[in-house]
Every structure is written in C-alpha cells, then in structure tokens.
PABALO-403633 format. One record per residue: x negated, y, z of N, C-alpha, C in turn; residue in one letter; residue number from 0. Coordinates in nm, 4 decimals, always signed. Layout:
REM residues N
- X  Y  Z  X  Y  Z  X  Y  Z  A  NUM .
...
END
This chain:
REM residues 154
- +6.2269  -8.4719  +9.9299  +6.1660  -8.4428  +10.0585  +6.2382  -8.3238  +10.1210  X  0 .
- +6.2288  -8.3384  +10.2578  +6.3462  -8.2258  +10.3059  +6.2478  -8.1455  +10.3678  X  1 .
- +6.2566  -8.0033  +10.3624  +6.1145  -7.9162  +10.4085  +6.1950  -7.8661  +10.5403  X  2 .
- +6.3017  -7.8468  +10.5826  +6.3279  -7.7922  +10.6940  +6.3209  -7.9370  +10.7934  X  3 .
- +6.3090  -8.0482  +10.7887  +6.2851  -8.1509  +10.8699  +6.3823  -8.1240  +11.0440  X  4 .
- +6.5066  -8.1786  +10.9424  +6.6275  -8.1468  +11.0711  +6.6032  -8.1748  +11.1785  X  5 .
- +6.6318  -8.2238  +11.2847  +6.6413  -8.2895  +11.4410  +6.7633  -8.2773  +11.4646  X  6 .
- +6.8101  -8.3771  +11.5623  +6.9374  -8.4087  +11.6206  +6.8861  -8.3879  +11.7850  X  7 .
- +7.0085  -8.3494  +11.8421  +6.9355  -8.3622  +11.9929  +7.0619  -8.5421  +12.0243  X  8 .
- +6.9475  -8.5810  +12.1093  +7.0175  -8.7002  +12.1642  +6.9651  -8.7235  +12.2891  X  9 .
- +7.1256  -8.7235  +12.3551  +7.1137  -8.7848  +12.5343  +7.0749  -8.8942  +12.5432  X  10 .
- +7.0556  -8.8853  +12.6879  +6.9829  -9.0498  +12.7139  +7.0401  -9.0396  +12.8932  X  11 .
- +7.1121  -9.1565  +12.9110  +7.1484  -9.1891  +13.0506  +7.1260  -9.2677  +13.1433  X  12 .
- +7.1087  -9.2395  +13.2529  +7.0215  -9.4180  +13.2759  +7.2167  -9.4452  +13.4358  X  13 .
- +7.2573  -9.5655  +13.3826  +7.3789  -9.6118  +13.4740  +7.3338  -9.7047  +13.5750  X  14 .
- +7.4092  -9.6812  +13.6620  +7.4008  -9.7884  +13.7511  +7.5229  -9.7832  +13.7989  X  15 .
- +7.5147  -9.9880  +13.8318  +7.6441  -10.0268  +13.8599  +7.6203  -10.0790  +13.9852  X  16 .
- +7.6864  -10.1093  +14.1024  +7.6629  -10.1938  +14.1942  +7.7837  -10.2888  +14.2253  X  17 .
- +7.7619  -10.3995  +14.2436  +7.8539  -10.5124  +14.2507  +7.8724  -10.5657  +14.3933  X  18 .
- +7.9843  -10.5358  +14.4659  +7.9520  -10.5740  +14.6095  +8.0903  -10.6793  +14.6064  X  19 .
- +8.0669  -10.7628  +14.7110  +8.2215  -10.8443  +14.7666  +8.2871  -10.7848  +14.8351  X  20 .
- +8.3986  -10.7962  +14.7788  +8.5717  -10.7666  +14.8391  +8.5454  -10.6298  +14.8510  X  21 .
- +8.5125  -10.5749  +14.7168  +8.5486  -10.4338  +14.7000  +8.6155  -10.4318  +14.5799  X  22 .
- +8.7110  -10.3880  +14.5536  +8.7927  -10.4168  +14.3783  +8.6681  -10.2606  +14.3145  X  23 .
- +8.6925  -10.2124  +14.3502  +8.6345  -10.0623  +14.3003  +8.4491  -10.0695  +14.2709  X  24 .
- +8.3719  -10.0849  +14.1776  +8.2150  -10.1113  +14.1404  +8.2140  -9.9815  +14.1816  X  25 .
- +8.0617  -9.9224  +14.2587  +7.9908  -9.8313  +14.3059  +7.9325  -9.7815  +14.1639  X  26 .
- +7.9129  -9.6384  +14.1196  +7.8923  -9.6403  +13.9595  +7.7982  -9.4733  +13.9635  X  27 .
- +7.6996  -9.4936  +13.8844  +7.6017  -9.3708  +13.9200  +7.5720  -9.3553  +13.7833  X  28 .
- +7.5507  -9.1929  +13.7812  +7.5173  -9.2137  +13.5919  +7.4267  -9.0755  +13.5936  X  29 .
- +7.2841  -9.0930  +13.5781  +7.1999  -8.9372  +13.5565  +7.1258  -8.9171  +13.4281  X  30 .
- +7.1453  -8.8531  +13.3625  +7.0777  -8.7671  +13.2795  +6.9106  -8.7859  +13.2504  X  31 .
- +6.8253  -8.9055  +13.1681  +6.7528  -8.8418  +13.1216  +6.6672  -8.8199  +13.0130  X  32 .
- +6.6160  -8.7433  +13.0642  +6.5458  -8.6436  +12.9587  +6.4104  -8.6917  +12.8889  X  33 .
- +6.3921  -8.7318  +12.7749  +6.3174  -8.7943  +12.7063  +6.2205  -8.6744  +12.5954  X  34 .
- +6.1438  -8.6061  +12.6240  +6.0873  -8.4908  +12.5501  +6.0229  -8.5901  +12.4002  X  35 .
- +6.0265  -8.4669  +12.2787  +5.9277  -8.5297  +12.1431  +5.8096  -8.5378  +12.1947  X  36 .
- +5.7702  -8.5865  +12.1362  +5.5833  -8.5889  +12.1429  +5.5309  -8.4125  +12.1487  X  37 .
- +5.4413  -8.4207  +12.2174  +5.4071  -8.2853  +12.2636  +5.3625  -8.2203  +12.1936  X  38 .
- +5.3708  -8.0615  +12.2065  +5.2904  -7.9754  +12.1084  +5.1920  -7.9341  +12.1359  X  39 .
- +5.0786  -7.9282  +12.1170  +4.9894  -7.8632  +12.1689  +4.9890  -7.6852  +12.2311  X  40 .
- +4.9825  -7.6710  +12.3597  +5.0125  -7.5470  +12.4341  +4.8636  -7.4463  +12.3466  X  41 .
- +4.9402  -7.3765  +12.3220  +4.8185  -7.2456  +12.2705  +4.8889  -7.1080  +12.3411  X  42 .
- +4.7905  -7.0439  +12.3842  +4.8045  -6.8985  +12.4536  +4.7346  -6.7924  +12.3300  X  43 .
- +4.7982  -6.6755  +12.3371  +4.8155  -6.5658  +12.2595  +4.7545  -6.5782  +12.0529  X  44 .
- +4.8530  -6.6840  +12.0444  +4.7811  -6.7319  +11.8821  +4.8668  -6.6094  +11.7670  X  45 .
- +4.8448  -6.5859  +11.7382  +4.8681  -6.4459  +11.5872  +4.8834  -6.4891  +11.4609  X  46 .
- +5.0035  -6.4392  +11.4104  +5.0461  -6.4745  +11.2492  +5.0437  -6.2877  +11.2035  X  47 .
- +5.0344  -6.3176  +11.1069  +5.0135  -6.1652  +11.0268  +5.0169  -6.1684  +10.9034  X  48 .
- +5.0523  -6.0889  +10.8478  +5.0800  -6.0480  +10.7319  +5.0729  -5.9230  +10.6869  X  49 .
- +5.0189  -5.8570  +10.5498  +4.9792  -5.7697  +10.5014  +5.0390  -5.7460  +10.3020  X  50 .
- +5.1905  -5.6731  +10.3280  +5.2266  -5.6628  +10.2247  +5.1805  -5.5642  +10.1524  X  51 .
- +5.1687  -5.4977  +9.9564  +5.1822  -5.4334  +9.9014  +5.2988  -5.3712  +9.8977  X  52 .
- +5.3652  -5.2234  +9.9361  +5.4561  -5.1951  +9.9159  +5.5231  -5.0786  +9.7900  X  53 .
- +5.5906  -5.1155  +9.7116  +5.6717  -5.0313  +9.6096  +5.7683  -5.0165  +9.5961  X  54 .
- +5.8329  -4.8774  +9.5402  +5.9607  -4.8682  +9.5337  +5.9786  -4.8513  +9.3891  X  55 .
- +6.1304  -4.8722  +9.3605  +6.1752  -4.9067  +9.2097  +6.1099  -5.0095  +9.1206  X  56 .
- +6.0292  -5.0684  +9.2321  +5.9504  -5.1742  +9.1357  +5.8027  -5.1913  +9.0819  X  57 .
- +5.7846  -5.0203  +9.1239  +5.6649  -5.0665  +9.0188  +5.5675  -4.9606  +9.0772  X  58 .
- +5.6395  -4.8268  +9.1517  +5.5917  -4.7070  +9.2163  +5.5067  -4.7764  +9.3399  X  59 .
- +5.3524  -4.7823  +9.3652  +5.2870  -4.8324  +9.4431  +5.2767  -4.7168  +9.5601  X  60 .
- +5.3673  -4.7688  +9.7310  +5.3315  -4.7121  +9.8157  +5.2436  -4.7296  +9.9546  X  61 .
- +5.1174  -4.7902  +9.9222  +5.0480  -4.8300  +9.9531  +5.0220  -5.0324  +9.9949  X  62 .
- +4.9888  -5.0026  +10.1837  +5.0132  -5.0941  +10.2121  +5.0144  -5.0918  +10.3693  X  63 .
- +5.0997  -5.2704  +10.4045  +5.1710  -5.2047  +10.5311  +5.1177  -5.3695  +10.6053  X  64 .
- +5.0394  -5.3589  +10.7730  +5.0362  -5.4766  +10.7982  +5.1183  -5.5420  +10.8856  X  65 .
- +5.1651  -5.6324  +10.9280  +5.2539  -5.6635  +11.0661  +5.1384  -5.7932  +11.1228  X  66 .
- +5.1714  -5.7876  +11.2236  +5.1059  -5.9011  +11.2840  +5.1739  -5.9108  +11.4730  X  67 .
- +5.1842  -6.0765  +11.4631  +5.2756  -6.0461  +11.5938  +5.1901  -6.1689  +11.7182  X  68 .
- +5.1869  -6.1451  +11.8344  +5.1214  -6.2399  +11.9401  +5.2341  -6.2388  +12.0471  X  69 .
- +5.2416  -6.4184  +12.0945  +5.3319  -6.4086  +12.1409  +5.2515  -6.4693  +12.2940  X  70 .
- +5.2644  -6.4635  +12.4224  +5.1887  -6.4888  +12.4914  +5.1639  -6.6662  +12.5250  X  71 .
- +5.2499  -6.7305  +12.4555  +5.2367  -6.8777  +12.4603  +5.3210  -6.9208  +12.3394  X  72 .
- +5.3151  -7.0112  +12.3092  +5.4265  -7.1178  +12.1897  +5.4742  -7.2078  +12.2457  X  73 .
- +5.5184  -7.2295  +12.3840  +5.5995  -7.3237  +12.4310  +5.6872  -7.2145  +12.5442  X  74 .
- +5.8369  -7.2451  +12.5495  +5.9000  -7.1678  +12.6612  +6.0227  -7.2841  +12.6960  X  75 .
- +6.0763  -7.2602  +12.8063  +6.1735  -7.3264  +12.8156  +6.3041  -7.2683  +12.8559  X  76 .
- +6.4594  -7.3181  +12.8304  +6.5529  -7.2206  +12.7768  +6.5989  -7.1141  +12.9139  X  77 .
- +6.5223  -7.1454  +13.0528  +6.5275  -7.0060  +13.1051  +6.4259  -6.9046  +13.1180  X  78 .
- +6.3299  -6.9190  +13.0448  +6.2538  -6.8088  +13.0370  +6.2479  -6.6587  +12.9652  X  79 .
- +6.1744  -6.5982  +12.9373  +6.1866  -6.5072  +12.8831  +6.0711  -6.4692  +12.7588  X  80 .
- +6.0740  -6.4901  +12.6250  +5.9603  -6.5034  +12.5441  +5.9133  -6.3782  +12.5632  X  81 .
- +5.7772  -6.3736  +12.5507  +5.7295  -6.1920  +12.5322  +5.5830  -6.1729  +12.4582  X  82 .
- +5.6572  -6.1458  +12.3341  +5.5610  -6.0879  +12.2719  +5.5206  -5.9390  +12.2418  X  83 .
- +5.3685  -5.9107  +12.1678  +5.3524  -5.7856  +12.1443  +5.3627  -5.7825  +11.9677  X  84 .
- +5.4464  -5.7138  +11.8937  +5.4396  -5.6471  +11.7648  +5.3775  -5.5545  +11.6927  X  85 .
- +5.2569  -5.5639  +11.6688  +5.1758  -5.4366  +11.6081  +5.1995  -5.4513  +11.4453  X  86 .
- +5.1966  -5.2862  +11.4057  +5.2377  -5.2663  +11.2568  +5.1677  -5.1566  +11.2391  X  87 .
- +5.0045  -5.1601  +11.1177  +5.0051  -5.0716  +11.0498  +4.9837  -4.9983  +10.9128  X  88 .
- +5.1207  -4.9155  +10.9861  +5.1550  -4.8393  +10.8859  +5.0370  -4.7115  +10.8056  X  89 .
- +4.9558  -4.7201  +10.8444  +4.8506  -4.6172  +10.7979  +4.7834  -4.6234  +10.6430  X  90 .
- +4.7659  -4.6665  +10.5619  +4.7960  -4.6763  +10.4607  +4.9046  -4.7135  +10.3654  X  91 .
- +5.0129  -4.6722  +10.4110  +5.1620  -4.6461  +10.3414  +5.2190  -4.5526  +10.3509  X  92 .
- +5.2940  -4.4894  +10.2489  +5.3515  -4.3517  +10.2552  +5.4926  -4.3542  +10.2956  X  93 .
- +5.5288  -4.4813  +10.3619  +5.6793  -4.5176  +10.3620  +5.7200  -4.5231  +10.4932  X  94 .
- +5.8368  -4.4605  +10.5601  +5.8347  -4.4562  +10.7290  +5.8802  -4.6236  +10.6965  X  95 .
- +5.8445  -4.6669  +10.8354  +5.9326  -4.7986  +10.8633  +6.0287  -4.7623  +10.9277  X  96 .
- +6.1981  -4.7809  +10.8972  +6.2700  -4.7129  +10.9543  +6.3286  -4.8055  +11.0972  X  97 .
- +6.3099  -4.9641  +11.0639  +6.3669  -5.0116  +11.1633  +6.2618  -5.1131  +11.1872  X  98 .
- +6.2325  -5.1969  +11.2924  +6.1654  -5.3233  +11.2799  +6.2708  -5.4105  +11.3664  X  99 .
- +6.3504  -5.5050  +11.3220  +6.4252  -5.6620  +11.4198  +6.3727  -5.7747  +11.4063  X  100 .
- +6.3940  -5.7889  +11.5229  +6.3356  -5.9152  +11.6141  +6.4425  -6.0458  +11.6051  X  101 .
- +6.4622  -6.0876  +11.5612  +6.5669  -6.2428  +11.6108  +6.5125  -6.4030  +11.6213  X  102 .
- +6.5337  -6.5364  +11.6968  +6.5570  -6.6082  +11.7048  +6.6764  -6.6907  +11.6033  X  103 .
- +6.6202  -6.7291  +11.5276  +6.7274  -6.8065  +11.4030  +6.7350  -6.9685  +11.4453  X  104 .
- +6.8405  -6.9650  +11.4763  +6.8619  -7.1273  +11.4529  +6.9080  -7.2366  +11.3234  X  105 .
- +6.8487  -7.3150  +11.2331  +6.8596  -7.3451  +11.1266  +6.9182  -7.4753  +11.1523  X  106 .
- +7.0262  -7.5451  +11.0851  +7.0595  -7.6479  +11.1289  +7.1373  -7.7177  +10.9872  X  107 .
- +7.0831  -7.8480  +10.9246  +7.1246  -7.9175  +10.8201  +7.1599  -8.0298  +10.8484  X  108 .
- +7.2505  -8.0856  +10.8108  +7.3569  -8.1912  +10.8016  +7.3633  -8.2855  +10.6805  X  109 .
- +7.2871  -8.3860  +10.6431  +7.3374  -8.4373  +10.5372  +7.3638  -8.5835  +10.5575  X  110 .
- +7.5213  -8.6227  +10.4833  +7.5316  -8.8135  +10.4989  +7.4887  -8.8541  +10.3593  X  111 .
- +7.4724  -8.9754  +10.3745  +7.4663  -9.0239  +10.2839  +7.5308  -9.1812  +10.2426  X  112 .
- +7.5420  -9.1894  +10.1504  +7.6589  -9.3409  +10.1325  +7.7278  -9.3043  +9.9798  X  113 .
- +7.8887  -9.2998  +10.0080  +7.9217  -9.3309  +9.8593  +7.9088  -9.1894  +9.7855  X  114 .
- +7.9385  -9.1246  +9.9008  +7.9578  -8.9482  +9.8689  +7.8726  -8.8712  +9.9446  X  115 .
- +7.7384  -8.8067  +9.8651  +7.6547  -8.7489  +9.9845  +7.7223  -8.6173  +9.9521  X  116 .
- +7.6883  -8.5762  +10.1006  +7.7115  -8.4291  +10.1383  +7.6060  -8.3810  +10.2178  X  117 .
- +7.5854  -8.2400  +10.1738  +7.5066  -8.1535  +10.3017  +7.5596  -8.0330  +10.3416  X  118 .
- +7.5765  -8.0383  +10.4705  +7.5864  -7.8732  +10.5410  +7.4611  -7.8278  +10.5839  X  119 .
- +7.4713  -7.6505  +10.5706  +7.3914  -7.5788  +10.6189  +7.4409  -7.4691  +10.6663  X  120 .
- +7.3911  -7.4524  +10.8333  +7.4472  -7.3165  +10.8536  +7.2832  -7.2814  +10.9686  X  121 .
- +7.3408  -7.1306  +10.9331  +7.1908  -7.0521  +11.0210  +7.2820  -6.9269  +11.0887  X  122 .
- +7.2316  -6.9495  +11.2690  +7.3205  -6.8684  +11.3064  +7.1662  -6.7675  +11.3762  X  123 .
- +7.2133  -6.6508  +11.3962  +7.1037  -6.5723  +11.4756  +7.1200  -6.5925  +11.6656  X  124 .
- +7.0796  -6.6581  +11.7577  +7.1173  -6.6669  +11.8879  +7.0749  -6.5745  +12.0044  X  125 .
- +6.9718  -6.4764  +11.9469  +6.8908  -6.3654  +12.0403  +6.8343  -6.2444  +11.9522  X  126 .
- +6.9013  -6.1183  +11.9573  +6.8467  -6.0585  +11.8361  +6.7774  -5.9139  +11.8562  X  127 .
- +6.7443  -5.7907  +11.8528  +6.6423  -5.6946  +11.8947  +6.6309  -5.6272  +11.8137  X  128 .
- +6.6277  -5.4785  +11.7880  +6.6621  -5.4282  +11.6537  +6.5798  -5.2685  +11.7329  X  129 .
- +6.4888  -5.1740  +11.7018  +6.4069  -5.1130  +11.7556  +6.3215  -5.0253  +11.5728  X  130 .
- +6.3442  -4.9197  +11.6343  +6.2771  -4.7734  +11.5317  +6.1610  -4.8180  +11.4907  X  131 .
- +6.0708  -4.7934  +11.3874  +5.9245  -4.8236  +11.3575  +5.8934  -4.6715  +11.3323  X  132 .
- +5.7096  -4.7417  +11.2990  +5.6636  -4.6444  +11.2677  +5.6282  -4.5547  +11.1637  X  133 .
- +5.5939  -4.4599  +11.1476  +5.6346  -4.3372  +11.0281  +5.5398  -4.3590  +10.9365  X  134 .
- +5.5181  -4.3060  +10.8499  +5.4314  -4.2991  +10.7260  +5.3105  -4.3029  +10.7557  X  135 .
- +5.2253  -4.3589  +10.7347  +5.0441  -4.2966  +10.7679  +5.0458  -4.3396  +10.9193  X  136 .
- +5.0844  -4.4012  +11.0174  +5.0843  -4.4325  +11.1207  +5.0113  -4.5666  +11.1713  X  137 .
- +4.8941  -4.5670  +11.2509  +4.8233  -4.7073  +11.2366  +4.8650  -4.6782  +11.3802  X  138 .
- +4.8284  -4.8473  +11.4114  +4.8376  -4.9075  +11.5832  +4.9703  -4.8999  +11.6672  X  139 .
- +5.0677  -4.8660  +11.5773  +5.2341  -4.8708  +11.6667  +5.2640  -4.9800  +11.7198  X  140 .
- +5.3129  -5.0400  +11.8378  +5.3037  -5.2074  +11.8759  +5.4112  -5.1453  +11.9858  X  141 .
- +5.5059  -5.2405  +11.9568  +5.6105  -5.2427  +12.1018  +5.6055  -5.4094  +12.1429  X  142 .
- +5.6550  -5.3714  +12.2419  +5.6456  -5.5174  +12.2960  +5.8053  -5.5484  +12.3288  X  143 .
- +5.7901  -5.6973  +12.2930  +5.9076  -5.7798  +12.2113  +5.9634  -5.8696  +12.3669  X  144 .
- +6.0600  -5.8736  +12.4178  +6.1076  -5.9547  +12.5567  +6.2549  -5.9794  +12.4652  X  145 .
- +6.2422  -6.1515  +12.4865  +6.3877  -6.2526  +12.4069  +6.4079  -6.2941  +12.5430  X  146 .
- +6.5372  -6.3141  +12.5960  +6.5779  -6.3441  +12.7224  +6.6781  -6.4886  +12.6624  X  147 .
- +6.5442  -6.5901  +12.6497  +6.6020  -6.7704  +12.6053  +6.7193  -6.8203  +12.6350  X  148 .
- +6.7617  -6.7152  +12.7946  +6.8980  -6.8313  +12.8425  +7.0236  -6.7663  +12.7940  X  149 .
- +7.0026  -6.6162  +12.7144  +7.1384  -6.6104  +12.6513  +7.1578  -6.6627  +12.5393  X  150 .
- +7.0890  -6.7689  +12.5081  +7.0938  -6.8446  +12.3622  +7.1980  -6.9408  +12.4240  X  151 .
- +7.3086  -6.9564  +12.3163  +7.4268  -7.0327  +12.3889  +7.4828  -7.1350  +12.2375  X  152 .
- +7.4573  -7.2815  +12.2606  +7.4969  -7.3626  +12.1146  +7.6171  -7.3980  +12.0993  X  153 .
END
C-alpha cells in the first residue's frame, strides 16, 4: 500500500475542427480544460497542534513545548496568498526556541512497474519562511504566517 498516494496532473483539451469547401487549410481551435478532483470539503480556521516533551542529551527533561497552527481556510488557489496564525507555548520549557520555519513541501513519487520496477522520490521545498521564536518560559508568542502561492514554480 502506498501511504503518500501520488497524483499525476493531467490535461484535458477540448479541439475543434471545422471542415469547409474549397478551403485546403481546416479552421482548428484547441482550449484548455480544466477538470477539478472531487471536492474537498471547504473548512474555515480548522487547527492541528501538537504538544511535545522536550529533552536534551536524551534523557535531561526540559519541560514542555506546544505548537499549534490555524490557517484561515484549507483550500487556496495558486494566486493567492495562504495566511496563517502560528502560536507556540513555550511557558513550561526551559529551552529558548531559537528559530521557528515555515515551508510548503512538495512530495512527488514515481514508480513503473513491468519487468523492472523502479521508484523515484524527490521532495523539493517551493515557498519557505524562517522567523526567531520564543524564549524560555514564554506562553502566547504567535506570528502570523503569509506563503505568497504564485511564487511556487514546478
């Protein structure tokens, strides 16, 4: 079973030909379209979060640290601008957060199959954001996160 569940993008054209008398040259039209997956359901400001134990050397317990991120929708399209808010707290941890990044990963697998299977995998980053966190003992730090979709380039 394949857990990253690839996708291919595939065009779709719709032609037209026109056939007239005593023209050697056919009249010839060709547009673009666009056939969307089955839809996702639109949700406004939905939240994933997470709440690690943190230690150093392994075993030295330095408390604990939460992240949790809202993004103002889960559907955008590639000229928009995503914008979310990032809250992290740090208030029960003794550990600064020194950096928090933001990226857009694109994951993309390749496999044939026949006499000789093969698979490629490559993961490139296409929009990325890289921003200071917050310090030790610090609750409620939240910056807000703006991905600008149309410099994503395949």
């Amino acid at each position: 079973m394949v857990r990253e569940k690839p996708k291919a993008k595939i065009k779709y054209f719709v032609k037209t030909v026109l056939h007239c008398e005593g023209i050697s040259n056919n009249m010839k039209y060709k547009q673009v379209l666009i056939i969307r997956e089955p839809p996702v359901p639109f949700k406004v400001g939905e939240q994933q979060q997470e709440t690690s134990k943190i230690k150093t050397w392994c075993c030295i317990d330095q408390g604990i640290s939460a992240m949790w991120s809202a993004f103002e929708k889960n559907i955008y399209t590639p000229q928009e601008i995503a914008k979310a808010m990032i809250h992290v707290d740090n208030s029960r941890c003794q550990l600064d957060v020194t950096r928090c990044k933001f990226f857009i990963e694109q994951r993309m697998t390749i496999r044939s199959r026949g006499i000789f299977n093969h698979t490629y995998n490559t993961t490139r980053r296409l929009v990325e954001r890289d921003v200071p966190g917050p310090g030790a003992g610090v609750g409620g730090w939240q910056t807000e996160l703006l991905l600008d979709l149309s410099k994503i380039r395949y």
